[in-house]
C-alpha positions as CSV (number, residue, x, y, z in Angstrom):
1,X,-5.0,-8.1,28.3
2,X,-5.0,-5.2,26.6
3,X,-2.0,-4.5,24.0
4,X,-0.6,-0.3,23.5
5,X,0.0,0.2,20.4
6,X,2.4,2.7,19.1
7,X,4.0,3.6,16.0
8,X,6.2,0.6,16.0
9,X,4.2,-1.8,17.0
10,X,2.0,-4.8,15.1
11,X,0.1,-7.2,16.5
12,X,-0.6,-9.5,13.5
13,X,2.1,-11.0,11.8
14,X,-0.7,-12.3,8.7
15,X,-2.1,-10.4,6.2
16,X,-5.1,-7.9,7.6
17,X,-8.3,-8.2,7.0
18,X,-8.0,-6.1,4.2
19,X,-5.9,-7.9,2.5
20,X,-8.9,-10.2,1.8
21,X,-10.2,-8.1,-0.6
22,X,-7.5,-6.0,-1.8
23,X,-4.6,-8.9,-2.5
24,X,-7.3,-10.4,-5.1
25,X,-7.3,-7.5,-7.1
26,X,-3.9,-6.8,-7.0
27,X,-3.0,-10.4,-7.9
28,X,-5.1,-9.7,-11.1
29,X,-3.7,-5.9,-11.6
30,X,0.2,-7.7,-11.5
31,X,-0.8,-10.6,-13.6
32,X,-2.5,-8.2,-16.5
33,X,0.9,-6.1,-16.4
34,X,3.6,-8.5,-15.8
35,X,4.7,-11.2,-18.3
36,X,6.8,-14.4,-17.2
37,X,9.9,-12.8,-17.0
38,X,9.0,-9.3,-15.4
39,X,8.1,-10.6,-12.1
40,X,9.9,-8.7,-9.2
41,X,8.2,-6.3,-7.0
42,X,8.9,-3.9,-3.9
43,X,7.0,-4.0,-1.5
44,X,6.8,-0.1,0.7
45,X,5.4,-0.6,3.7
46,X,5.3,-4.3,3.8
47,X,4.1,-4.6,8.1
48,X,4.6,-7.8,9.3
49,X,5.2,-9.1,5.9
50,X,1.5,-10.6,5.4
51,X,1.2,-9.4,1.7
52,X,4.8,-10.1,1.0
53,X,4.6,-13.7,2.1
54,X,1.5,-14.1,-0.3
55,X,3.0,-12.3,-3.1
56,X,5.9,-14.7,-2.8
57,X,3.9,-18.0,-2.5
58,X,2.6,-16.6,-6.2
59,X,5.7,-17.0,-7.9
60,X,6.9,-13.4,-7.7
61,X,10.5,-12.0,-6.5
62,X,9.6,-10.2,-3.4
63,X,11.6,-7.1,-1.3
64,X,10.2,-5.4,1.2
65,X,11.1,-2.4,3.8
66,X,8.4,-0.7,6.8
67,X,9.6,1.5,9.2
68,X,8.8,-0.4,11.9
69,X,11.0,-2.4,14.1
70,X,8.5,-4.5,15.8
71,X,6.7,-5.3,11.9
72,X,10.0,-6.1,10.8
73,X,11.1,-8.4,13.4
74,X,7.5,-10.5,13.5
75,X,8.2,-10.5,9.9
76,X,11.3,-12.1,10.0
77,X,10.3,-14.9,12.5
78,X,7.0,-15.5,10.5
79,X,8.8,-15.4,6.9
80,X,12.6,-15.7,7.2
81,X,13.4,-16.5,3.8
82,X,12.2,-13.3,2.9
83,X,13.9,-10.2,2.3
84,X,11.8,-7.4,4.4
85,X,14.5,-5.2,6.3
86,X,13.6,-1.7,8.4
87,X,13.7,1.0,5.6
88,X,11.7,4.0,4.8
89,X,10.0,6.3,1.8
90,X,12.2,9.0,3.4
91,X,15.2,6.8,2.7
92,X,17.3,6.6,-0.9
93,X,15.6,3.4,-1.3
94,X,16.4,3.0,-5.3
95,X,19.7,3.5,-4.0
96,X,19.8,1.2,-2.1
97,X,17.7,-1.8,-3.9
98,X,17.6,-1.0,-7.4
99,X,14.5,-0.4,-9.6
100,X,11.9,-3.1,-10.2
101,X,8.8,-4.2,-12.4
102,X,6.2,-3.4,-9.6
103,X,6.1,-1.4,-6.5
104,X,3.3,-1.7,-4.2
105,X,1.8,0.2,-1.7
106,X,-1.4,-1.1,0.2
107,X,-2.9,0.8,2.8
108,X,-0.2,3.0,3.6
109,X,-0.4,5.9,2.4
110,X,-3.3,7.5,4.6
111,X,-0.6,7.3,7.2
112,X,2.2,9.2,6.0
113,X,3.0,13.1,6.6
114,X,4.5,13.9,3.4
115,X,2.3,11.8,0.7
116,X,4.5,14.1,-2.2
117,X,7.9,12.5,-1.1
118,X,6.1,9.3,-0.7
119,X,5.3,9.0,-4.4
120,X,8.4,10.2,-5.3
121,X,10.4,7.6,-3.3
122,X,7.7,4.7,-5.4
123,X,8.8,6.3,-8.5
124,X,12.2,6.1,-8.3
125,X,11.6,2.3,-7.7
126,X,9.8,1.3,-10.5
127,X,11.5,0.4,-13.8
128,X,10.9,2.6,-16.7
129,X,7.6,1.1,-18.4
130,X,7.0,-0.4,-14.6
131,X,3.9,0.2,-12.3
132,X,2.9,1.4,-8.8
133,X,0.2,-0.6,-7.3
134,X,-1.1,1.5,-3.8
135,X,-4.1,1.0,-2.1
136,X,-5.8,3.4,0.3
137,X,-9.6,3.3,2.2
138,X,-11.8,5.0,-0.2
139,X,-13.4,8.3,0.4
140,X,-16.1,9.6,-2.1
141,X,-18.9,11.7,-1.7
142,X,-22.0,9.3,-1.1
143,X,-19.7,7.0,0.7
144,X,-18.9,9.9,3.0
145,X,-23.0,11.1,3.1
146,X,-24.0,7.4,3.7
147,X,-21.1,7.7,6.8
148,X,-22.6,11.1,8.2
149,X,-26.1,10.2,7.8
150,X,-25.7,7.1,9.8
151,X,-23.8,8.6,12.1
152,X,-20.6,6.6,11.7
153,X,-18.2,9.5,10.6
154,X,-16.1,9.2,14.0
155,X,-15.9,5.6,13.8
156,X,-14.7,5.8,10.2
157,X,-12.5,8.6,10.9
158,X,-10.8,7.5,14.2
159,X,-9.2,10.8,15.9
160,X,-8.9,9.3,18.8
161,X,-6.5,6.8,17.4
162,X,-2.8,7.4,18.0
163,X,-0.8,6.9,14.5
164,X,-4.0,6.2,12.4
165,X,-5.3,7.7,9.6
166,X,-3.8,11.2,8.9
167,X,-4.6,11.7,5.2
168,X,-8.1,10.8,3.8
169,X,-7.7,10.4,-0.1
170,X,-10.6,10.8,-3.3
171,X,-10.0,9.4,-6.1
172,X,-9.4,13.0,-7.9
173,X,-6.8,13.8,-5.2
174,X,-4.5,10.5,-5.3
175,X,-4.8,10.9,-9.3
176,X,-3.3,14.3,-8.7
177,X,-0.9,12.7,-6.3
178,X,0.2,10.4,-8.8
179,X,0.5,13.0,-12.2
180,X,2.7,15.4,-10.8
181,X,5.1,12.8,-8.9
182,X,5.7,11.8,-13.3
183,X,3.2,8.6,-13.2
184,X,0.9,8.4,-16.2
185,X,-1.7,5.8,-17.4
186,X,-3.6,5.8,-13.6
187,X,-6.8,3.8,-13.3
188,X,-8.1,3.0,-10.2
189,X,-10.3,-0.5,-9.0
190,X,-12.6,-0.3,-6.1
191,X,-13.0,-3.3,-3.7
192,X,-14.8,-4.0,-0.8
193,X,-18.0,-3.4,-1.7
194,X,-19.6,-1.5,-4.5
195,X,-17.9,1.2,-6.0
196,X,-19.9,4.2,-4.8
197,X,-18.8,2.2,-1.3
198,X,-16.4,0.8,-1.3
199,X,-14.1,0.1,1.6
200,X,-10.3,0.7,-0.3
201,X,-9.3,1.7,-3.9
202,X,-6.7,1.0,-5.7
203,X,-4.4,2.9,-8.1
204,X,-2.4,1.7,-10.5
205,X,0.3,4.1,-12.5
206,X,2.6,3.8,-14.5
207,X,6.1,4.9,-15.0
208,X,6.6,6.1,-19.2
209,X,8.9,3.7,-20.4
């Protein structure tokens, strides 16, 4: 049976595929920037609450918000104890939950129509001295010549795809994301493969203290 899938709708109510090789990294990126006491983290975009769940069965202090309905609710018959609830980057989310050590972000971004208000929304949610953890598939220029030369640029790409990939992010562009929303201190992992190509990077910013 085939399944349509819309903007609302998940399938999976477990961490993606890749969240194999991205949750690693960011396990390492939180433990190098956290200390004992510094330990709660948002989670934007948090799906079916895969990455939340895992974050949470590490010790950390986990809230969460997607847009989606359908995520939300397999979230919450999946991870009830949890605190993932319907919310969006277009929402007043500091507002509304406070500020906190850690924000992350993992492949969401790509998706969203206004990246600037986005970042801005992560910002307000991290603590002074806090970071933003946000991962994104990787697009860099032999990674992108290896794609066309093979001839896999429209399976990479996926037009065809209702609610896919919208925005396709370099490392130089997500930097520049990241500086003029106030973030400083950005370094970025690759993962997945190589660096020159890799399947997702990872950003990491920090909020001056």
């Amino acid at each position: 049976m085939s399944v349509e899938l819309d903007a609302t709708t998940y399938v999976h109510a477990k961490p993606t595929t890749a969240h194999s090789y991205i949750l690693p990294t960011v396990f390492d990126v939180l433990g190098n920037h956290l200390d004992g006491s510094a330990n709660d983290v948002f989670d934007l975009g948090c799906g079916t609450g895969g990455a939340a769940a895992a974050l949470a069965e590490k010790g950390y202090s986990v809230v969460g918000v997607d847009p989606s309905s359908d995520g939300i609710n397999k979230a919450k018959i999946n991870y009830p104890e949890l605190p993932l609830k319907v919310g969006s980057a277009y929402d007043d989310l500091s507002k509304e939950y406070g500020t906190f050590d850690a924000v992350i972000s993992l492949e969401v971004v790509e998706h969203v129509y206004d990246p600037k208000a986005f970042t801005s929304t992560m910002y307000d949610l991290v603590k002074p001295g806090g970071i933003a953890v946000m991962s994104t598939p990787y697009h860099g220029y032999l990674k992108n010549l290896a794609l066309a030369a093979v001839g896999k640029m429209d399976d990479h790409f996926m037009p065809l795809r209702d609610h896919g990939h919208i925005k396709f992010w370099s490392k130089s562009t997500l930097n520049t994301l990241l500086l003029d929303t106030g973030f400083d201190n950005i370094h970025f992992e690759y993962v997945g493969r190589i660096p020159a190509f890799a399947k997702s990077m990872i950003a990491v910013a920090q909020k001056p203290a």
